[in-house]
N, C-alpha and C positions, 0 to 999 in steps of 0.2 A: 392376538388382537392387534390389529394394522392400527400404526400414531396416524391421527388425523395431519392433513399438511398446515404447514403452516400458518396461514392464510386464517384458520381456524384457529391458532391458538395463539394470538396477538402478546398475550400477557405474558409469552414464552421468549417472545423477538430480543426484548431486549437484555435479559441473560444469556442467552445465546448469544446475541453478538458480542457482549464484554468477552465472555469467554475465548470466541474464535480471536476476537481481537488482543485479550490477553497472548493467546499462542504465538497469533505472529509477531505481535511488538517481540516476546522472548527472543524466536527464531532470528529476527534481523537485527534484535536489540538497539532497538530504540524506544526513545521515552511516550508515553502516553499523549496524545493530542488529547484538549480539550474537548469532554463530551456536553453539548450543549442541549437543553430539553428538548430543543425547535429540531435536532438532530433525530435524536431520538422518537419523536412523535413523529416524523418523515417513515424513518424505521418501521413504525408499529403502523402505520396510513398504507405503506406499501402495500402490493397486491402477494409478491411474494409468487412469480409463476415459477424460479426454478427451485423453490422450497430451501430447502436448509444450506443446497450448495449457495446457492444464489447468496444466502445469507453471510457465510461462510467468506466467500470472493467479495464481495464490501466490504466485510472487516478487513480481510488483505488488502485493498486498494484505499482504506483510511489507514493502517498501520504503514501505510507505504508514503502516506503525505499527499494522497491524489484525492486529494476534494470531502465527500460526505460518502464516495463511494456508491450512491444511485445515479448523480447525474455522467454525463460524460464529462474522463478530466477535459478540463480548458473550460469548463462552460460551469457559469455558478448554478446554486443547488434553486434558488428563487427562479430562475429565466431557464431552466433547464426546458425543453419544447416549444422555446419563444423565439419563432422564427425573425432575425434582423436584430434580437435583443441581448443575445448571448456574446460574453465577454470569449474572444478564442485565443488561446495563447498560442503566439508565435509558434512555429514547428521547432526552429530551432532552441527554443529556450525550454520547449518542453521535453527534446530528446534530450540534452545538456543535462536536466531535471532526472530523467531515467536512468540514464548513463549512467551516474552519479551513483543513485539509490544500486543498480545493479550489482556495481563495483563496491561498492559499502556490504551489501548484504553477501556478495563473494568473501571479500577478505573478513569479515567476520564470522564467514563459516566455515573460513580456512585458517583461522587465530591468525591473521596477518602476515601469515604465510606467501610471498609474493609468487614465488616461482611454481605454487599449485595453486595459487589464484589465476596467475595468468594463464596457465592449462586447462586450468576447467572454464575460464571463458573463454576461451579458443584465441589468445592474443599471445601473442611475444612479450617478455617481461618488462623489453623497451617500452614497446608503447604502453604498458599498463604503465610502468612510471610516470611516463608523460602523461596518459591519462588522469591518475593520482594528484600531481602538479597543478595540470588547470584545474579539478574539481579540489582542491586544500586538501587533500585526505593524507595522514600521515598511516604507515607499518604498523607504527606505537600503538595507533589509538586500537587496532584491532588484538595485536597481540595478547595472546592468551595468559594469564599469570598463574 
């Protein structure tokens, strides 16, 4: 018997998403963002076209600290479609922003490991330090006990 899609079973949205979003906060291990009802009711209002992935890649893109996850990041979740009214964050502050998260969710999935952190993101350990540096990130924090 085929699950109806999502779209269809609204009352499903938002255990699903705690869930996905349970997974990745684990995976990148960071703490929980406030879920606020207004969020959530956005969630359950959605159309839902690419169904469960779709649902799935917002909880990653909120576990990640990039907005509510429907709108596009830079642009608030109220004026998302509002041509001239949308707030856009500078380029540079929002790759600074990425960067950051990338290199956090690296060295925690390499226990703070520097020298296979910098290989698996394709850099020399120099610049990952330097990288480290400007974004405050300490070996420590990641290090596995």
């Amino acid at each position: 018997m085929p699950l109806p899609p999502l779209r269809e079973r609204r009352g499903d949205v938002a255990l699903l998403f705690r869930h996905f979003l349970d997974a990745a906060l684990a995976r990148s291990r960071r703490t929980p963002p406030p879920l606020d009802p207004a969020m959530l009711a956005r969630l359950a209002a959605h159309g839902w076209p690419g169904n469960v992935r779709e649902l799935r890649n917002v909880a990653e893109r909120v576990a990640l600290g990039l907005g509510d996850g429907l709108a596009p990041v830079g642009v608030t979740a109220g004026t998302a479609g509002m041509a001239g009214s949308a707030e856009i964050e500078p380029l540079a502050d929002r790759l600074d922003r990425v960067e950051k998260q990338l290199i956090e969710d690296a060295l925690a999935r390499c226990g703070g490991r520097v020298g296979e952190t910098a290989e698996r993101l394709g850099i020399t350990r120099k610049t990952l330090y330097l990288k480290m540096r400007h974004h405050g990130l300490s070996r420590d924090d990641f290090a596995e006990e």
